[in-house]
DOBATOR-329379 format. One record per residue (C-alpha): residue in one letter; x, y, z. Coordinates in nm, 2 decimals, padded with zeros to 4 digits, m for minus. Layout:
+------+--------+--------+--------+
| resn |     px |     py |     pz |
+------+--------+--------+--------+
|    A |      X |      Y |      Z |
...
+------+--------+--------+--------+
***
This chain:
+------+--------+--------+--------+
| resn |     px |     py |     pz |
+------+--------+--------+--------+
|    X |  00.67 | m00.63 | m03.99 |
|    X |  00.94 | m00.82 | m03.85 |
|    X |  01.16 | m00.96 | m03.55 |
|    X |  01.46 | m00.89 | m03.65 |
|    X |  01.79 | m00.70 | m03.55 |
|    X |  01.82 | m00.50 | m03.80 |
|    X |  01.65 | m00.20 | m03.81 |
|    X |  01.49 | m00.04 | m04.12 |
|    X |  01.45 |  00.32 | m04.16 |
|    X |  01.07 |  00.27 | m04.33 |
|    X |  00.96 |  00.11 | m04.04 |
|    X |  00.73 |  00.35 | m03.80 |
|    X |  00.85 |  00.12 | m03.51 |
|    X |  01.20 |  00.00 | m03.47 |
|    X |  01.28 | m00.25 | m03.12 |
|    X |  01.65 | m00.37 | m03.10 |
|    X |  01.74 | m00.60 | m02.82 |
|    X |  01.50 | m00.41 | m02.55 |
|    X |  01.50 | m00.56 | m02.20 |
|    X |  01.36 | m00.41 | m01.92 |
|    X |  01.41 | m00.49 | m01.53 |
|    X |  01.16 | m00.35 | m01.22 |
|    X |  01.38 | m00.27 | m00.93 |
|    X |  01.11 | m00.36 | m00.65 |
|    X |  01.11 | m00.37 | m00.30 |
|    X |  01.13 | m00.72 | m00.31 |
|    X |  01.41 | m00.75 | m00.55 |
|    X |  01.48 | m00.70 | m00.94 |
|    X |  01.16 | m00.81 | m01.19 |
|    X |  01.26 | m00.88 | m01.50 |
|    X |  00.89 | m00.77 | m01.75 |
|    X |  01.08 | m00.81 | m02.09 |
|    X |  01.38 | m00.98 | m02.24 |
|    X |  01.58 | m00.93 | m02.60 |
|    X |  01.24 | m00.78 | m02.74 |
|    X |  01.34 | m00.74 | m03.11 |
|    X |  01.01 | m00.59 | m03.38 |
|    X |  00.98 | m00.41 | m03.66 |
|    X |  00.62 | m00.25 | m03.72 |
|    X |  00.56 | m00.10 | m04.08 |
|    X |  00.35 |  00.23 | m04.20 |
|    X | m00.01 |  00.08 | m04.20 |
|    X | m00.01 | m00.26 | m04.00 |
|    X | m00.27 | m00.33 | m03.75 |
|    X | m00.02 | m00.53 | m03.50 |
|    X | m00.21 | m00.68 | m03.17 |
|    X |  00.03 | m00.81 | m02.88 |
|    X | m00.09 | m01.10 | m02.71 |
|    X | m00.02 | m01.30 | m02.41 |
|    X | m00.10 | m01.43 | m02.09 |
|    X | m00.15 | m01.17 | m01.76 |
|    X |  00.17 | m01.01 | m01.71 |
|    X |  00.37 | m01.09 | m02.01 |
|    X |  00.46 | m00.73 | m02.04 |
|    X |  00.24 | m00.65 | m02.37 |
|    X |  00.07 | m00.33 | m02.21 |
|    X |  00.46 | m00.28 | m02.06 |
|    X |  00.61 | m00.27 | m02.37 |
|    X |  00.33 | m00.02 | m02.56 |
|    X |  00.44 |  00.20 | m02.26 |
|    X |  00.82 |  00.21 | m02.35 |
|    X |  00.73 |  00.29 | m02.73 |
|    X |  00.52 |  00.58 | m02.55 |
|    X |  00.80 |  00.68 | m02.34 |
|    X |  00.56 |  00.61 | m02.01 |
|    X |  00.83 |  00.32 | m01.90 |
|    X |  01.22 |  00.34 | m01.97 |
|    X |  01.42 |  00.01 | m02.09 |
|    X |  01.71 | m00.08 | m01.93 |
|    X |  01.89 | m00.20 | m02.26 |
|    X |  01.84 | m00.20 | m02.63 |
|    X |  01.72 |  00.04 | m02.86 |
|    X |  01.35 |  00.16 | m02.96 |
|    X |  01.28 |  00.43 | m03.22 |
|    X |  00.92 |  00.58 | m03.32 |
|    X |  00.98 |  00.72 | m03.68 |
|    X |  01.30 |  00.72 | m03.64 |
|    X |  01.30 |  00.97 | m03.29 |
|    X |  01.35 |  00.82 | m02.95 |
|    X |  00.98 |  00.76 | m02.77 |
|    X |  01.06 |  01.10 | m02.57 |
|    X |  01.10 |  01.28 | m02.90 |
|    X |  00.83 |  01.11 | m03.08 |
|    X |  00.61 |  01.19 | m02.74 |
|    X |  00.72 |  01.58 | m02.77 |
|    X |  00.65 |  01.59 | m03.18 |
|    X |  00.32 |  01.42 | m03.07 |
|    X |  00.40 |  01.16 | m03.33 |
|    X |  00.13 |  00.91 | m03.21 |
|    X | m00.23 |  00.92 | m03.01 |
|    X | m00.24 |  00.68 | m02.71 |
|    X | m00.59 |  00.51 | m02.57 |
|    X | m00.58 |  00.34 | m02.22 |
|    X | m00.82 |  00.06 | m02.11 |
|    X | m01.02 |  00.31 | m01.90 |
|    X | m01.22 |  00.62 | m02.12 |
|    X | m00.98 |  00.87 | m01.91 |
|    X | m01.26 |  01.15 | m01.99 |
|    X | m01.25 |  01.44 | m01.75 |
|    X | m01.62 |  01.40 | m01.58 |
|    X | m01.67 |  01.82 | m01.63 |
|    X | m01.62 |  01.88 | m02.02 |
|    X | m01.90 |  01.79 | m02.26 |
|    X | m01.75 |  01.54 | m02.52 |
|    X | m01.64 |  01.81 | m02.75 |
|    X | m01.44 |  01.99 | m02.48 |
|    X | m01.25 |  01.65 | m02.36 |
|    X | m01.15 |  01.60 | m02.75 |
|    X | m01.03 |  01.97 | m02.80 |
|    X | m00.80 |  01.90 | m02.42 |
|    X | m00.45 |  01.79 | m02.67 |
|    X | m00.54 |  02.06 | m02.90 |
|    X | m00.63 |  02.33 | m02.62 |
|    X | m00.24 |  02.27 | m02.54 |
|    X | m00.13 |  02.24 | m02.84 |
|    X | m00.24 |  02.59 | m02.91 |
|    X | m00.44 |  02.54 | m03.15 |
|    X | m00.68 |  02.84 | m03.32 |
|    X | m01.04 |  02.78 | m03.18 |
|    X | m01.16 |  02.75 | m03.57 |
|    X | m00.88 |  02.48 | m03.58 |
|    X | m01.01 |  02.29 | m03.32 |
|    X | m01.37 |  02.25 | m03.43 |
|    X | m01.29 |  02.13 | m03.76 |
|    X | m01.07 |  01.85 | m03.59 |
|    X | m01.34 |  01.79 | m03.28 |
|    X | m01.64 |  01.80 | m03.57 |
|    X | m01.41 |  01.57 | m03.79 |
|    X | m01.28 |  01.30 | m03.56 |
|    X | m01.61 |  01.24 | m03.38 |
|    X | m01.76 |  01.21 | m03.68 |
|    X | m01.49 |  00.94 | m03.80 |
|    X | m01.61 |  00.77 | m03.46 |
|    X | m01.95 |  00.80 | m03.54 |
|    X | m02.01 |  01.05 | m03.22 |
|    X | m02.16 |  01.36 | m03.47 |
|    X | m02.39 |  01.54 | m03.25 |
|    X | m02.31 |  01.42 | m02.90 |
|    X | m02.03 |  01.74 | m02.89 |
|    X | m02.23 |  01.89 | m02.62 |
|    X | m02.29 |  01.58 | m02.40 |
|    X | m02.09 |  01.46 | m02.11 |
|    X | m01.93 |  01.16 | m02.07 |
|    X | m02.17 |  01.05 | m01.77 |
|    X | m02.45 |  01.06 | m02.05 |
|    X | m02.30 |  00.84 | m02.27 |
|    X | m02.26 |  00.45 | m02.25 |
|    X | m01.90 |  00.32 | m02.19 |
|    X | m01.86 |  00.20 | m02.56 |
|    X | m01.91 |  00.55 | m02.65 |
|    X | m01.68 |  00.71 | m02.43 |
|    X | m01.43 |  00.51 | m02.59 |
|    X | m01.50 |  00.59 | m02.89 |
|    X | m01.44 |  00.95 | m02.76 |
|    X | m01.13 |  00.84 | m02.61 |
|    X | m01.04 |  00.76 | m03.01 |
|    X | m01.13 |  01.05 | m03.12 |
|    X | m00.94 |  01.21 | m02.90 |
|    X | m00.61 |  01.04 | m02.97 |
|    X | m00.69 |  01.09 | m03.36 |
|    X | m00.73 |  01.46 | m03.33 |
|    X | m00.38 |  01.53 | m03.31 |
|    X | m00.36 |  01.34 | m03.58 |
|    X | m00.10 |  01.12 | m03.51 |
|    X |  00.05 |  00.85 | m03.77 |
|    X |  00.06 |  00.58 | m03.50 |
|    X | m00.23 |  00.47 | m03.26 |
|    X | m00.11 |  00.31 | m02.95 |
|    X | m00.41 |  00.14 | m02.82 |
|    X | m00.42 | m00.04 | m02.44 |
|    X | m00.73 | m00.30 | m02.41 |
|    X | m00.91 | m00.01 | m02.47 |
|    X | m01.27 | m00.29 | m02.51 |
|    X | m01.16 | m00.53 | m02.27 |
|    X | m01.41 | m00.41 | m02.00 |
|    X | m01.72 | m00.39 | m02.22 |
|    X | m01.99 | m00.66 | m02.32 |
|    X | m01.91 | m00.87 | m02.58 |
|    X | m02.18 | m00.78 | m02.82 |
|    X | m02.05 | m00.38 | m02.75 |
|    X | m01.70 | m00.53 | m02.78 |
|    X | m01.79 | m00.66 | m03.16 |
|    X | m01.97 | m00.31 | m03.29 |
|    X | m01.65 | m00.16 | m03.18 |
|    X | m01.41 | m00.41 | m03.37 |
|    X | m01.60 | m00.37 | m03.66 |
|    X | m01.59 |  00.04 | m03.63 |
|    X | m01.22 |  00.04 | m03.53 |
|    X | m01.09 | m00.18 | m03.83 |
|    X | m01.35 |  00.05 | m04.06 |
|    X | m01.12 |  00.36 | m03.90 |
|    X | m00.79 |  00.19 | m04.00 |
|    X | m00.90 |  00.10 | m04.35 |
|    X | m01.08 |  00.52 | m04.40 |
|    X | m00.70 |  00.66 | m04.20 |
|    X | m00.44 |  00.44 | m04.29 |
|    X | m00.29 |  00.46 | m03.95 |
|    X | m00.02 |  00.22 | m03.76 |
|    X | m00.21 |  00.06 | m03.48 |
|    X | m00.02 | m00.12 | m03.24 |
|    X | m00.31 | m00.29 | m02.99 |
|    X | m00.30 | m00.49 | m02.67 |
|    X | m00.50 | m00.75 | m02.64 |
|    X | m00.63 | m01.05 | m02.43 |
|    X | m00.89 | m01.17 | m02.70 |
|    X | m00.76 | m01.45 | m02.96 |
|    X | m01.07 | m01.40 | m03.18 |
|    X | m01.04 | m01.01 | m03.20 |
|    X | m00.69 | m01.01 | m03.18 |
|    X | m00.71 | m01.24 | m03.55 |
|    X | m01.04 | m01.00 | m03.64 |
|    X | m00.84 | m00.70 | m03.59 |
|    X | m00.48 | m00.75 | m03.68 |
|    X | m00.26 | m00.73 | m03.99 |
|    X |  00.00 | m00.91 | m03.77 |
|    X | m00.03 | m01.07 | m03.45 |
|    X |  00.25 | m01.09 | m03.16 |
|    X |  00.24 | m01.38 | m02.96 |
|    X |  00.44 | m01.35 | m02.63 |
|    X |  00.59 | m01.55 | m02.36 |
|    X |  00.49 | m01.50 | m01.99 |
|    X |  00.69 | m01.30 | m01.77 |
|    X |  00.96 | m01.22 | m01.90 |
|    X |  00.76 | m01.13 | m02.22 |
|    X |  00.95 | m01.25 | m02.52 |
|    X |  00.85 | m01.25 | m02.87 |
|    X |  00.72 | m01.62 | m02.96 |
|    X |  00.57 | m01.61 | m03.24 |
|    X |  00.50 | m01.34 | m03.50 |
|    X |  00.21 | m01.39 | m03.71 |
|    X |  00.09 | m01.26 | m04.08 |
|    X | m00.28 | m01.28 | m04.10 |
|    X | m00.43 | m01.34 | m04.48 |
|    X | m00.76 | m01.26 | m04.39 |
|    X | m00.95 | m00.99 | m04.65 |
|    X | m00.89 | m00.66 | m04.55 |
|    X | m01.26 | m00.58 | m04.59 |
|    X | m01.35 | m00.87 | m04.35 |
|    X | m01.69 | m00.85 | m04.16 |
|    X | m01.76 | m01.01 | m03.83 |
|    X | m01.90 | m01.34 | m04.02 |
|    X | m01.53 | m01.43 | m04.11 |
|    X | m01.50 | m01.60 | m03.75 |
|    X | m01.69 | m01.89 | m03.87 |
|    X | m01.47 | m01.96 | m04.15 |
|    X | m01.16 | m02.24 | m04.13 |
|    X | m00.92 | m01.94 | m04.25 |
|    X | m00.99 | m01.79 | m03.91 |
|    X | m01.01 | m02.06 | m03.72 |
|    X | m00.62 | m02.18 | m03.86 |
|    X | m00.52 | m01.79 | m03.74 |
|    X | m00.67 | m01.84 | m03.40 |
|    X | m00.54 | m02.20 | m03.35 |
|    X | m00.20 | m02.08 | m03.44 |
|    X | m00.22 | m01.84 | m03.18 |
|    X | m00.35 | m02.03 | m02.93 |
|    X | m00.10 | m02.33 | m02.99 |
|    X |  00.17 | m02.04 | m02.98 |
|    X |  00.03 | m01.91 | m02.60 |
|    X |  00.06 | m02.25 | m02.53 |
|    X |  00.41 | m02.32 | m02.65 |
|    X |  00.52 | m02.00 | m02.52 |
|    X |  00.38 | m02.09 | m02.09 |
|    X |  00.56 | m02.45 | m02.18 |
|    X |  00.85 | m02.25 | m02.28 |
|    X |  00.86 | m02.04 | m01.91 |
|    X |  00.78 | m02.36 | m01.74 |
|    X |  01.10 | m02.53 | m01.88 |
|    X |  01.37 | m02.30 | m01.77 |
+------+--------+--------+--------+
***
C-alpha cells in the first residue's frame, strides 16, 4: 500500500496522478485532484473523509462507473472498463439494491444468470457464498422478509459469487443501527480473513474504519486529496473489545487529527 507515482505491477490497484472535473450547469467541479495509491493483494483499505471529499467518487472510477479526466488507474493491471468486463471485482452500494421479486437465492444467482453460468454451477456458488455470509437457509426468502442487515449481507454474497479478487464496498452499513452495524464489522473482517480478498471500503465511521482496515486513507475535502495514508498494527484476529485499548485509540486519533488537518488544509488556500 502506497501513495506513490510509481506504479507496481503486484499491486491489484494502481492510481497515477488521477484528477477528475464535473462539468455542471453551474460551472466546472473539481471532486479529485493528483490522486496517487497503490493497494496490494489482501489489504483491507477504508477511504475516509468529510461529505463530499470524493471517497465514494473515486471507488466509482476504479469501477469504471465515473471517468477521470487525467491520470492513470489500472485494476490488475487492466483499465477499470476491462477489469469491469473480466468481472475482476464484486461492487456493494450503500443501499441492498435487491430486486423486491426474487427470493434471496434468485437475487444472488442475477451476475451468474448472465454470466451463463450452468444451473448446477450456480447453486454451489448461491449455497456457498450465503453460507460464507451466514444467510444458509434463507435461499427461498425475499428480501422484504429479511431485516436490512441481512439484505446486505445478501448484497455480499452477491458480489462474492462471481468471485471476484477485489471487493469494492460503498458505505454499504452506514444506514443501519449501530449495534447491527458492529455484528456486521465483526462478520465482514471474519470474511476477509476466511477469502483473502482486496477490499477497498468507504467509510464515514473513524472507529470502524480503524476496526476494519489494514490501511486507512484519510482525505481532504472537496477536491479530495490523499492526506494521510495510514498502516494499522492492530492483530489481525482483533475482536470488537480492541476499541477500548490505547493501540486503537492512537489509530483513531491519528485519523481524526488527519480529517482535521486535512479541512484546515482546504480552508487555507
Amino acid at each position: 500500500m502506497s501513495n506513490t507515482e510509481n506504479s507496481s505491477t503486484s499491486n491489484v490497484i494502481d492510481i497515477e496522478n488521477l484528477s477528475l472535473t464535473f462539468q455542471t450547469g453551474d460551472g466546472a467541479v473539481e471532486a479529485l485532484s493528483d490522486i496517487n495509491l497503490g493497494i496490494e493483494q489482501g489489504d483491507f483499505v477504508s477511504l475516509i473523509g468529510p461529505s463530499g471529499c470524493g471517497k465514494t467518487t473515486l471507488l466509482r472510477v476504479i469501477a469504471d462507473l465515473e471517468h477521470a479526466t487525467s491520470g492513470a488507474v489500472k485494476v490488475n493491471n487492466m483499465t477499470p472498463e476491462q477489469a469491469r468486463r473480466e468481472r475482476a471485482y464484486g461492487y456493494v452500494f450503500q443501499a441492498a439494491a435487491l430486486y423486491p421479486w426474487r427470493t434471496i437465492a434468485k437475487n444472488v444467482a442475477l451476475p451468474l444468470e448472465i454470466m451463463g453460468l450452468s444451473a448446477a454451477e450456480r447453486r454451489e456458488r448461491i449455497e456457498r457464498n450465503l453460507a460464507l455470509v451466514d444467510l444458509a437457509g434463507f435461499e427461498k426468502k425475499y428480501p422484504w422478509q429479511l431485516s436490512g442487515g441481512m439484505q446486505q449481507r445478501a448484497s455480499i454474497a452477491r458480489a462474492l459469487a462471481v468471485e471476484p479478487d477485489l471487493l469494492l464496498m460503498d458505505e454499504p452499513f452506514g444506514a443501519l443501527d449501530e449495534i447491527v452495524r458492529d455484528h456486521l464489522n465483526e462478520q465482514l473482517l471474519a470474511l476477509w480473513a476466511k477469502t483473502n480478498k482486496t477490499v477497498v471500503f468507504v467509510t464515514h465511521s473513524i472507529p470502524e474504519a480503524v476496526y476494519l482496515s489494514s490501511h486507512i486513507v484519510v482525505m481532504s475535502p472537496r477536491p479530495g486529496r490523499i492526506h494521510d495514508i495510514i498502516k494499522s498494527d492492530l492483530p489481525p484476529d482483533r475482536n470488537l473489545d480492541i476499541r477500548e485499548t490505547p493501540e486503537f485509540m492512537k489509530l483513531a486519533n491519528r485519523v481524526r487529527d488527519g480529517l482535521r488537518a486535512g479541512h484546515s488544509y482546504d480552508v487555507n488556500q
